[in-house]
PALOKE-854861 format. One record per residue (C-alpha): x, y, z. Coordinates in pm, whole numbers, plus 50000, padded with zeros to 5 digits. Example, Ala and Ser with C-alpha at 12.3 -4.5 7.8 and 13.67 -1.06 7.14 Angstrom:
# PALOKE-854861
<r xx="51230" yy="49550" zz="50780"/>
<r xx="51367" yy="49894" zz="50714"/>
This chain:
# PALOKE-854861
<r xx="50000" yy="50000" zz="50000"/>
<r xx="50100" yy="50374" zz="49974"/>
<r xx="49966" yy="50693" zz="50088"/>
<r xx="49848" yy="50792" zz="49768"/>
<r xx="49550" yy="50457" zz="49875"/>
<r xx="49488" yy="50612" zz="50200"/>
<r xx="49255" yy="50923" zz="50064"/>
<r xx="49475" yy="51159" zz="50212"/>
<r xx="49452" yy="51548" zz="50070"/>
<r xx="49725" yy="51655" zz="49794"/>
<r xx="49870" yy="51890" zz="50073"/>
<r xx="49934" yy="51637" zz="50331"/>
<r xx="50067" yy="51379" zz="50039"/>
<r xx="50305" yy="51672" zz="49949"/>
<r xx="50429" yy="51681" zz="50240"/>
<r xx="50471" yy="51285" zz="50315"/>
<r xx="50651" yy="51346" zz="49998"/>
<r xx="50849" yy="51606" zz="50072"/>
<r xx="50974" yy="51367" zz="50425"/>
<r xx="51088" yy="51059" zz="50171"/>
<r xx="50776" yy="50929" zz="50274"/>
<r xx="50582" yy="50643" zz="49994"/>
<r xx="50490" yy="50352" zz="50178"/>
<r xx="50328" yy="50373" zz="50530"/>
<r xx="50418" yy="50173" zz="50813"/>
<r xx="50175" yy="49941" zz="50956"/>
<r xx="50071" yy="50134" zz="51199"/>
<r xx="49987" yy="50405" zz="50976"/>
<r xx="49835" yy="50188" zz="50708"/>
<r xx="49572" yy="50074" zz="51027"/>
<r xx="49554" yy="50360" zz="51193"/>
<r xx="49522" yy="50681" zz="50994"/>
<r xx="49230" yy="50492" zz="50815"/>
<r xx="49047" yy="50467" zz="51139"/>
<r xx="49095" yy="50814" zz="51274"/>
<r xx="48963" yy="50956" zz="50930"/>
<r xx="48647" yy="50749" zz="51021"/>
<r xx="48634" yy="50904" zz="51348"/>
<r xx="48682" yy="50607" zz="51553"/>
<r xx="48861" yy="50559" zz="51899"/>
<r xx="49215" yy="50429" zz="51889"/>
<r xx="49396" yy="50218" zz="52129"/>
<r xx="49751" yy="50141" zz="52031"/>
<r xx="49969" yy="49916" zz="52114"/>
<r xx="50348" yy="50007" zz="51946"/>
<r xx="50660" yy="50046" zz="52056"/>
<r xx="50897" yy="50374" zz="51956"/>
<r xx="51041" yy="50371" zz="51606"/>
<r xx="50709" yy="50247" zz="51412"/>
<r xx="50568" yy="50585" zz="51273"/>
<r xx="50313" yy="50594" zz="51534"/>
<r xx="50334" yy="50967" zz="51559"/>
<r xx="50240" yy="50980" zz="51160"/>
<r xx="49962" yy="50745" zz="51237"/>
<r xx="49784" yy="51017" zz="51467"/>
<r xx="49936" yy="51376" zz="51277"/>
<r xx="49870" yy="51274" zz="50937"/>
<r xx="49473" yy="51210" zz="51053"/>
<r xx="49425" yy="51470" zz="51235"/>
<r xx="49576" yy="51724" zz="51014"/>
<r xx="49335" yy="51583" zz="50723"/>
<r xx="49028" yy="51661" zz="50908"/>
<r xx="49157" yy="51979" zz="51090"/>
<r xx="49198" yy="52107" zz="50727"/>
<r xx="48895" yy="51946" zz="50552"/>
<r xx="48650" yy="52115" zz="50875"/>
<r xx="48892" yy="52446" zz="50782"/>
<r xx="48839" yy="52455" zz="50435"/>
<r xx="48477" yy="52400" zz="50490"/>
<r xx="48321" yy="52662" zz="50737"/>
<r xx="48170" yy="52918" zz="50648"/>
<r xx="48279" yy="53257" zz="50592"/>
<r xx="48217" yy="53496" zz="50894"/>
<r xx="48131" yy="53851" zz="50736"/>
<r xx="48321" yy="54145" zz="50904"/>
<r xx="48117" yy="54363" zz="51057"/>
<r xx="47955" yy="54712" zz="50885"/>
<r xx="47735" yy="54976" zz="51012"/>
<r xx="47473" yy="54862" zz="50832"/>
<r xx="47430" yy="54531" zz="51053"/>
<r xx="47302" yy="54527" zz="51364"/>
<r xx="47546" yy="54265" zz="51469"/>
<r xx="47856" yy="54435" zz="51675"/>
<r xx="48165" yy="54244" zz="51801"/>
<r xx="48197" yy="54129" zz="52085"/>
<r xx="48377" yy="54256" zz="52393"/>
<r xx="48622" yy="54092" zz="52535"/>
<r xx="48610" yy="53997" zz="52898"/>
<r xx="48967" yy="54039" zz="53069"/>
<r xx="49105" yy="53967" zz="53437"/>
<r xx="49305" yy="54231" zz="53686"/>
<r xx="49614" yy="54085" zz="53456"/>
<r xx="49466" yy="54197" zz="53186"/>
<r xx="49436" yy="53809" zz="53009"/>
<r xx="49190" yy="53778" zz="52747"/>
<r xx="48884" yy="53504" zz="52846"/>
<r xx="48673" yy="53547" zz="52602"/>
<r xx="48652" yy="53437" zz="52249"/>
<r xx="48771" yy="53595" zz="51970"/>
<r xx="48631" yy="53445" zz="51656"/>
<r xx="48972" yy="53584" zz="51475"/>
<r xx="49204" yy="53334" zz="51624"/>
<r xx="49151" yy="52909" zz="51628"/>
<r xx="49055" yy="52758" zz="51908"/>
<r xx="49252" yy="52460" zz="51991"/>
<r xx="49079" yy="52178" zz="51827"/>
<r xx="49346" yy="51874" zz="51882"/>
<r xx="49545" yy="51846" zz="52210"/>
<r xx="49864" yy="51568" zz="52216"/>
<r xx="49954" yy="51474" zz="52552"/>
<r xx="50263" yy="51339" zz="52635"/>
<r xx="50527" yy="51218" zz="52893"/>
<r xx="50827" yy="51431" zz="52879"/>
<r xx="51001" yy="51781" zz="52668"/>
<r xx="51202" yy="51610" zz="52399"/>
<r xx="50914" yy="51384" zz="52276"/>
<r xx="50716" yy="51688" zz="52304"/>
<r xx="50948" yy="51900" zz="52032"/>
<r xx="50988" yy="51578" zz="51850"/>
<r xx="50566" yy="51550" zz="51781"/>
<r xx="50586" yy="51941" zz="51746"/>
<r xx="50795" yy="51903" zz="51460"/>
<r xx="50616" yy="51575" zz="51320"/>
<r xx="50319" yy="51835" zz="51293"/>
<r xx="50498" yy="52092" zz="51154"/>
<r xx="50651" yy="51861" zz="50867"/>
<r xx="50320" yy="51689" zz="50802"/>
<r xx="50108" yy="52025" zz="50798"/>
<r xx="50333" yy="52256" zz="50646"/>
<r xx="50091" yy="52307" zz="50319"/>
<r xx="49722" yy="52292" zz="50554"/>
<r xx="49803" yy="52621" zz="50704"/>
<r xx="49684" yy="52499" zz="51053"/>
<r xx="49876" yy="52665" zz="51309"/>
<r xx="50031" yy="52467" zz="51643"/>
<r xx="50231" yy="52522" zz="51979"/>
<r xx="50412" yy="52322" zz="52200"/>
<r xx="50443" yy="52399" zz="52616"/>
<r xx="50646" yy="52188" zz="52834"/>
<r xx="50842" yy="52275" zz="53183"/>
<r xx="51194" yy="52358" zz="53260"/>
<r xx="51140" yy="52688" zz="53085"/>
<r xx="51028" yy="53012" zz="53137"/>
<r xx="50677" yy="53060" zz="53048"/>
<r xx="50644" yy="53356" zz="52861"/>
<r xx="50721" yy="53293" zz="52530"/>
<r xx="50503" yy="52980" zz="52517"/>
<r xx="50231" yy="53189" zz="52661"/>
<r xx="50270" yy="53467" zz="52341"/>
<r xx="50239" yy="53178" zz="52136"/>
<r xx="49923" yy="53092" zz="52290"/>
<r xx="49735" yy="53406" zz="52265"/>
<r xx="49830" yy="53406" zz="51892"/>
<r xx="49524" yy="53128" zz="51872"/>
<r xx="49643" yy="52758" zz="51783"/>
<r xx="49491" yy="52452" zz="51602"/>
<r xx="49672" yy="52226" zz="51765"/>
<r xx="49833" yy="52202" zz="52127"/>
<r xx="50167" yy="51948" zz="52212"/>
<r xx="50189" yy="51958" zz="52613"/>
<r xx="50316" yy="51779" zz="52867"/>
<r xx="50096" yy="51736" zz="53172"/>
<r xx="50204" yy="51989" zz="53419"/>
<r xx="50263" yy="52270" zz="53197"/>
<r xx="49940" yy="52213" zz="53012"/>
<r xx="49722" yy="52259" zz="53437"/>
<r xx="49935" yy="52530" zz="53441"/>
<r xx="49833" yy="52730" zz="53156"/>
<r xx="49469" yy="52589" zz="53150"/>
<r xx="49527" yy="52758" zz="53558"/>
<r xx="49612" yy="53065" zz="53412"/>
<r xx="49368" yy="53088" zz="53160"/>
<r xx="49588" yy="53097" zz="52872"/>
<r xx="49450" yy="52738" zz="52739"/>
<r xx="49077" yy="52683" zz="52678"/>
<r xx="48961" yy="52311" zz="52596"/>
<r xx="48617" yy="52325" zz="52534"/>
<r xx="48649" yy="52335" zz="52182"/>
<r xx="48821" yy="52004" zz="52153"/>
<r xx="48789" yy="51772" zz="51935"/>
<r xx="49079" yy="51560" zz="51906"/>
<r xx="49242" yy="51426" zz="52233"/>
<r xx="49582" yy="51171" zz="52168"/>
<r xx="49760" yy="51034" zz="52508"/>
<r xx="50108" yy="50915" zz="52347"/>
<r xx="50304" yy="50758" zz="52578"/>
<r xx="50102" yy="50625" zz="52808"/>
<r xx="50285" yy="50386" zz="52996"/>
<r xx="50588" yy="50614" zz="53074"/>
<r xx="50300" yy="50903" zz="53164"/>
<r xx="50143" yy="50672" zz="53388"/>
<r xx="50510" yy="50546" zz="53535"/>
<r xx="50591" yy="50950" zz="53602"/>
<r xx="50312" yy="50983" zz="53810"/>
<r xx="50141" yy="51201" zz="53593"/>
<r xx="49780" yy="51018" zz="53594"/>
<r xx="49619" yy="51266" zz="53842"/>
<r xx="49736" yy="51561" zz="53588"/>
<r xx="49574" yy="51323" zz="53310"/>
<r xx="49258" yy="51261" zz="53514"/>
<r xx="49249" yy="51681" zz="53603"/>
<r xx="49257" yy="51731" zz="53184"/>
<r xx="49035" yy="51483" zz="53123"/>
<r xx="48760" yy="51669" zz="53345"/>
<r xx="48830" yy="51960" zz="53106"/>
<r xx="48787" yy="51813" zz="52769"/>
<r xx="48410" yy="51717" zz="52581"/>
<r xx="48303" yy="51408" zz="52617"/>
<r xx="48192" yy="51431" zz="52273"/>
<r xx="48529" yy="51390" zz="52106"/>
<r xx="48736" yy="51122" zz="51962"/>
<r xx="49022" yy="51022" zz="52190"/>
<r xx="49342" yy="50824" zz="52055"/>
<r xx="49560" yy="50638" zz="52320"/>
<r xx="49932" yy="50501" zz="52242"/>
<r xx="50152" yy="50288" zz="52495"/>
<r xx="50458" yy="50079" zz="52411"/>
<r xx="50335" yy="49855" zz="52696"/>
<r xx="50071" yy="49714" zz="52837"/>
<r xx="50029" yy="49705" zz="53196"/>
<r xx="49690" yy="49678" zz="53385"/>
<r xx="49718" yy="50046" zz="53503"/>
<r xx="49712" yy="50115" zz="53111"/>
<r xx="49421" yy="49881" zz="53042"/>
<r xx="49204" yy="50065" zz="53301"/>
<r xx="49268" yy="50393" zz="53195"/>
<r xx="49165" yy="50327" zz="52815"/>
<r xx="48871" yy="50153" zz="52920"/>
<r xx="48758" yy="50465" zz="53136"/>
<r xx="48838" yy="50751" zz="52806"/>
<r xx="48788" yy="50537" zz="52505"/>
<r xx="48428" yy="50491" zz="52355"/>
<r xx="48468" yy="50146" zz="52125"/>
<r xx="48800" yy="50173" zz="52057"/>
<r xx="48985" yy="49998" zz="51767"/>
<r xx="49292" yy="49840" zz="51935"/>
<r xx="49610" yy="49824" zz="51680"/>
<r xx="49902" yy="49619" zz="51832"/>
<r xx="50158" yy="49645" zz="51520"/>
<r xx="50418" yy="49480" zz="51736"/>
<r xx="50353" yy="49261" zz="52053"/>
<r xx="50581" yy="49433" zz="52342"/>
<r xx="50767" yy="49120" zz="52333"/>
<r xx="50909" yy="49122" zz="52056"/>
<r xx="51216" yy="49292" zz="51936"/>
<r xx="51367" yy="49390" zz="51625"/>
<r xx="51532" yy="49056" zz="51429"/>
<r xx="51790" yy="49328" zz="51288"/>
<r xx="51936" yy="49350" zz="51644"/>
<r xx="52213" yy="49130" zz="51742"/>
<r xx="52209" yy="49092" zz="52149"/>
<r xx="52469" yy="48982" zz="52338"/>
<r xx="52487" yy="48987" zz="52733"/>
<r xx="52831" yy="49019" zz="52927"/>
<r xx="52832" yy="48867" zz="53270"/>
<r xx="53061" yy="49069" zz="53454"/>
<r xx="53107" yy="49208" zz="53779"/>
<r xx="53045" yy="49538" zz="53933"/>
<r xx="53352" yy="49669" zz="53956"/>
<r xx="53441" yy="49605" zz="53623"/>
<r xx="53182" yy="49690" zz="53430"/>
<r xx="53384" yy="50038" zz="53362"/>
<r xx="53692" yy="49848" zz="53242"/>
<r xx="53455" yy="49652" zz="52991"/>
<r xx="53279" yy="49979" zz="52862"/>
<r xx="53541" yy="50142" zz="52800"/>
<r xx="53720" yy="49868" zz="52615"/>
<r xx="53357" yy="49847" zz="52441"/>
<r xx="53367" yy="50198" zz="52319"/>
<r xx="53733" yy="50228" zz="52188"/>
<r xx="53697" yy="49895" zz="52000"/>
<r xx="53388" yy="50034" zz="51821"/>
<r xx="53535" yy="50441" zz="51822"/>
<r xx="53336" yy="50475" zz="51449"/>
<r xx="52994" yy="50391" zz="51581"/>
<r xx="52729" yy="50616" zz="51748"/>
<r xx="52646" yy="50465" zz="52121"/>
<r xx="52368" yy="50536" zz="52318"/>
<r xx="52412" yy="50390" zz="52680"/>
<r xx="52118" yy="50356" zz="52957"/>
<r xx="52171" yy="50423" zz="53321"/>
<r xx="51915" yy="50316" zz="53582"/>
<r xx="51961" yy="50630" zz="53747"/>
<r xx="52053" yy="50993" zz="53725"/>
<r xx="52350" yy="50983" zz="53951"/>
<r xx="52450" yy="50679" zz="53748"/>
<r xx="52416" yy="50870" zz="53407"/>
<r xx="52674" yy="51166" zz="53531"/>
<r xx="52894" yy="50855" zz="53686"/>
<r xx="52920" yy="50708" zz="53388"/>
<r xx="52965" yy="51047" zz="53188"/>
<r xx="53238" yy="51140" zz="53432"/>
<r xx="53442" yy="50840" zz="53386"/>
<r xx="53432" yy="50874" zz="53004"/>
<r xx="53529" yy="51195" zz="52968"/>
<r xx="53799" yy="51046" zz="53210"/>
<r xx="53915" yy="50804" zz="52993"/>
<r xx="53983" yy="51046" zz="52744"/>
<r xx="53589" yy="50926" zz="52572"/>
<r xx="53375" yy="51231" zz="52458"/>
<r xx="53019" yy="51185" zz="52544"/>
<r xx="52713" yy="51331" zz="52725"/>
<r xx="52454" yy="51259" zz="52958"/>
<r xx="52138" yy="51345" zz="52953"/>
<r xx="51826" yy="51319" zz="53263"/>
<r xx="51572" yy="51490" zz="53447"/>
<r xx="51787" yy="51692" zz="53654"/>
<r xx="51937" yy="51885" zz="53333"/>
<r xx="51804" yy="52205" zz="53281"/>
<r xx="51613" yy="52228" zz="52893"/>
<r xx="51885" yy="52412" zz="52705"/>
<r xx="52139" yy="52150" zz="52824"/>
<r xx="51910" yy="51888" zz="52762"/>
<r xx="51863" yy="51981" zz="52371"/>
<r xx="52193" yy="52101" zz="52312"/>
<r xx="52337" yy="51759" zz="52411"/>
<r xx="52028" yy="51604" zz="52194"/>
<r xx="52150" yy="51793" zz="51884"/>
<r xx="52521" yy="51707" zz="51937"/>
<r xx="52413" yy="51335" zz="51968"/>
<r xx="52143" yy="51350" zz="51652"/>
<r xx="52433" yy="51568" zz="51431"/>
<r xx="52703" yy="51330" zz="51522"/>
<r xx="52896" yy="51578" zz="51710"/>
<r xx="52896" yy="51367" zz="52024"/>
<r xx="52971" yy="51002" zz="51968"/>
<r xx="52835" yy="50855" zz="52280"/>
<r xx="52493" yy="50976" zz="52497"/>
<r xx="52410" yy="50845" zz="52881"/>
<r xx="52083" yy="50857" zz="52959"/>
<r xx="51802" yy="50731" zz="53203"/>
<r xx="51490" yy="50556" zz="53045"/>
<r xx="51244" yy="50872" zz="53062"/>
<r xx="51524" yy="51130" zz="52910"/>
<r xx="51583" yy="50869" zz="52605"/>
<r xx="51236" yy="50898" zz="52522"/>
<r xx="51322" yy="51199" zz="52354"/>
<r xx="51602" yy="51035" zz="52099"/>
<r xx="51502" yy="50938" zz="51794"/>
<r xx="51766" yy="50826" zz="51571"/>
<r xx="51758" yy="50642" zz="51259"/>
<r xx="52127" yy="50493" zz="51250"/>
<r xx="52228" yy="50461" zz="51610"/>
<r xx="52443" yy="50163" zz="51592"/>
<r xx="52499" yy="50034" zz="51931"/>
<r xx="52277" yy="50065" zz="52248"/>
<r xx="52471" yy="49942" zz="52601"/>
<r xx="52276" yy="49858" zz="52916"/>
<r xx="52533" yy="49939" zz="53139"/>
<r xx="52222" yy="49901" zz="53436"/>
<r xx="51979" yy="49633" zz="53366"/>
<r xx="51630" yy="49803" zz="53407"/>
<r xx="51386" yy="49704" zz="53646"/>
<r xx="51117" yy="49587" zz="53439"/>
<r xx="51189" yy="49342" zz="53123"/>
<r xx="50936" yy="49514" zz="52879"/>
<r xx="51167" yy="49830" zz="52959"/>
<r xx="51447" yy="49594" zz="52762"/>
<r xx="51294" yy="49586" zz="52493"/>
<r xx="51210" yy="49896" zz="52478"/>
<r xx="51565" yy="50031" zz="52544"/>
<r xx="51720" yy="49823" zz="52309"/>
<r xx="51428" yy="49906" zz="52000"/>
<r xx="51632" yy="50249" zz="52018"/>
<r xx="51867" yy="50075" zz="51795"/>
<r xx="51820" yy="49865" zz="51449"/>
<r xx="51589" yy="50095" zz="51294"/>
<r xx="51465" yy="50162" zz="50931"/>
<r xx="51612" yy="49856" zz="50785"/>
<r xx="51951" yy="49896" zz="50991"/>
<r xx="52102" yy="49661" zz="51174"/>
<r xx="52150" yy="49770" zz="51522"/>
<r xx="52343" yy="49621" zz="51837"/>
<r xx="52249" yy="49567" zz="52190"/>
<r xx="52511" yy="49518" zz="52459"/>
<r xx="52395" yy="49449" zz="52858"/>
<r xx="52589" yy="49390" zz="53190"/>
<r xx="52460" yy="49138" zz="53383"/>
<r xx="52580" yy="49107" zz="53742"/>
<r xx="52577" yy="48838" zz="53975"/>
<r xx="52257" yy="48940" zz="54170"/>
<r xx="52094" yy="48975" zz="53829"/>
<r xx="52055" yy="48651" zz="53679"/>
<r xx="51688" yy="48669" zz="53733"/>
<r xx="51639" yy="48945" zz="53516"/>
<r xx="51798" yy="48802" zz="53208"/>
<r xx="51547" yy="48500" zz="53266"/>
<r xx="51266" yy="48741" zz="53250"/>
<r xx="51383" yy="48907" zz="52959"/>
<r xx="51467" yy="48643" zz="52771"/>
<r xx="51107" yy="48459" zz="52898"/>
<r xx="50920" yy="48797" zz="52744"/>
<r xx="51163" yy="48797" zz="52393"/>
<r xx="51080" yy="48402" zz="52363"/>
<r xx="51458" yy="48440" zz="52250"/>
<r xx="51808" yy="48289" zz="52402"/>
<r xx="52051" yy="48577" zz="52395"/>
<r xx="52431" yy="48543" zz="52370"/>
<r xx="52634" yy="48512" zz="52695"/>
<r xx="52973" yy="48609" zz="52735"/>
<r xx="53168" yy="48527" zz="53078"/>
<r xx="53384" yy="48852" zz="53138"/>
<r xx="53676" yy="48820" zz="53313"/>
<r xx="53938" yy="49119" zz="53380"/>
């Protein structure tokens, strides 16, 4: 199939053109369908299958079809009795009422953390460059003000994160009651951040009469429950089951002991010096360890986490995407944000928690018909883990005995 077969508008098939796009992905081929149809979506894919395309492209469509559509509001004359109407505004001088000149925000995208924010933001921007819709993206870590100018501009289309998005809706810079279009991407890492009280406070502010889209890489029981309480007959999409993993991805586990795990990474990373690494820490402090010791070793790299501040955070994204820096640390939430196509090698130095987070760690690598290759420390007190993931892949993964 291509997207020419999927009825989609000559702007937004320019633009899919203009991105190298011809063929969609599977879950665009199921998905965009369904959204044009108006039905609820619950999705079950894991990063790096073109699920953001699968909600955008949709969306975008029917944003622009409704657009092109309404009707033309005549300005206003003396010789109509009609006058505008006032606008009501607080002490602080913020505008609350409507102002038929500027969109309301039709389609809001909710999701778990900055750098996947920017990353839908541009998605949108790519896909809708020809529909003349107009959208924003607000997130924390930065100062307010700019988003906020943005805002009173009038959007189509909203990117937030949880907390930023009470915060404005608080302030009265974001109105939802003319939504129609509500995606949760992310789920699963929203839900692991703690953010499901900020979900449940938006959902309170949304219609109930709109068509709500819901995407996790997972599927835990606290996901389950929350679609079944927002989603109204849902067509569930599961393009890849969560235990699978990419067969382009050679994995290989190194059962070695704590205190030589550094020894063995940087051995790792000077016998592969060519090839772009992205390495997971279970922790924060552990991402700066491991940074530290690196640059030690005479290894440039970076290391990216909650605790950064956003400039520092994106700066050390771009070096990473441009192939400036060579080698990225990062926690599970903070890699959400990376998306790149030819990332050769991805190193568990920590083992994380959960197996499904394996899988998704190592799905980071082996992309768009690359191969890709995962590397993981296994400790002693760890054994277990490797069961479990290798239980959930239904696959034996190479073992290699290190010894210093």
């Amino acid at each position: 199939m291509t997207f020419k077969e999927l009825n989609l508008t000559d702007s937004i098939l320019k633009a899919v053109g203009a991105k190298g796009y011809t063929e969609p992905t599977p879950i665009q081929e199921q998905a965009i369908p369904v959204v044009l149809q108006g039905k609820d979506i619950f999705g079950i894919a894991r990063t790096g299958t073109g699920k953001t395309a699968a909600f955008a492209v949709p969306i975008l469509q029917k944003l622009e079809e409704e657009k092109n559509n309404a009707p033309q509001v005549a300005a206003y004359s003396p010789e109509t009795e009609e006058v505008p109407t006032m606008k009501r505004r607080d002490r602080k001088g913020r505008n609350h009422g409507k102002n038929k000149n500027k969109p309301a925000i039709k389609a809001l995208v909710l999701t778990s953390t900055r750098e996947l924010a920017m990353q839908i933001s541009d998605c949108f921007a790519d896909y809708g460059k020809y529909t003349g819709l107009k959208h924003t993206v607000i997130f924390g870590g930065v100062k307010k003000e700019k988003q906020i100018e943005r805002l009173k501009h009038g959007i189509d289309i909203l990117i937030a994160t949880p907390g930023r998005l009470l915060d404005m809706m608080t302030m009265g810079y974001v109105c939802l009651e003319s939504l129609q279009y509500l995606v949760l991407d992310e789920a699963d890492r929203m839900l692991d951040m703690g953010f499901i009280t900020d979900i449940r406070r938006v959902l309170n502010k949304v219609p109930e009469n709109r068509q709500t889209m819901l995407f996790s890489a997972t599927l835990p029981k606290d996901i389950v429950v929350l679609s079944n309480s927002i989603l109204h007959n849902p067509v569930k999409i599961e393009v890849t089951p969560v235990s699978s993993t990419v067969e382009e991805i050679d994995q290989c586990i190194y059962f070695v002991e704590k205190p030589d795990k550094k020894q063995l990474l940087i051995s790792l990373l000077r016998k592969d010096d060519d090839k772009s690494v992205l390495i997971f820490s279970r922790t924060k402090g552990g991402a700066d360890y491991i940074n530290r010791m690196l640059k030690k070793a005479g290894i440039d790299s970076e290391a990216i986490h909650g605790d950064k501040s956003q400039g520092q955070r994106q700066r050390a994204l771009t070096n990473f995407k441009s192939g400036k820096t060579r080698v990225m640390v990062a926690t599970d939430i903070a890699a959400r944000g990376i998306d790149i196509k030819e990332l050769n090698i991805v190193i568990n130095y920590d083992l994380p928690y959960v197996a499904e987070t394996y899988v998704h760690r190592i799905g980071r690598t082996g992309r768009a018909g690359h191969s890709g290759l995962a590397l993981t420390f296994c400790t002693q007190d760890e054994h277990m883990k490797v069961k479990e993931i290798q239980e959930l892949t239904g696959k034996k993964i190479e073992t290699i005995l290190h010894t210093a």
